[in-house]
Each structure stands twice: as C-alpha cells, then as structure tokens.
C-alpha positions in Angstrom: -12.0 -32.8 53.2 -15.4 -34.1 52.8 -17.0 -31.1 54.5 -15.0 -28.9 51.9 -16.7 -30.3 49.5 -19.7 -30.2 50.6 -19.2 -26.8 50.9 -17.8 -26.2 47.5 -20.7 -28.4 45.6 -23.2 -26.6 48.2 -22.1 -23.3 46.6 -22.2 -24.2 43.0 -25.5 -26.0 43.5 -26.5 -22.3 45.1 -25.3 -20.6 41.8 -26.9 -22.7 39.3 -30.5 -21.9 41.2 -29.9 -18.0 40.8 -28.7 -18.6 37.1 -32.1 -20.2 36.7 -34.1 -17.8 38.5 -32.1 -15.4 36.4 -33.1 -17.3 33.4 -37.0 -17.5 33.7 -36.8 -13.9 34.8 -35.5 -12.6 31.6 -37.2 -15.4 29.6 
C-alpha cells in the first residue's frame, strides 16, 4: 500500500512540476 502511494504522490508531485514549467513558459 505504501509503495502505491508513493507512486500516486510521485505522479502528482510529477504534474505540479510541468504545471510550473508550463506556468513560467507562458508567464
């Protein structure tokens, strides 16, 4: 269970650095 989430905070963690990158792009 704990490697699942792992997993799962690994990919949101993941998601919120392109939403960033994404971010200063545009900005």
């Amino acid at each position: 269970m704990n490697s699942r989430l792992k997993y799962r905070a690994f990919t949101l963690i993941e998601l919120l650095v392109v939403i960033s990158i994404i971010a200063l792009l545009i900005g």
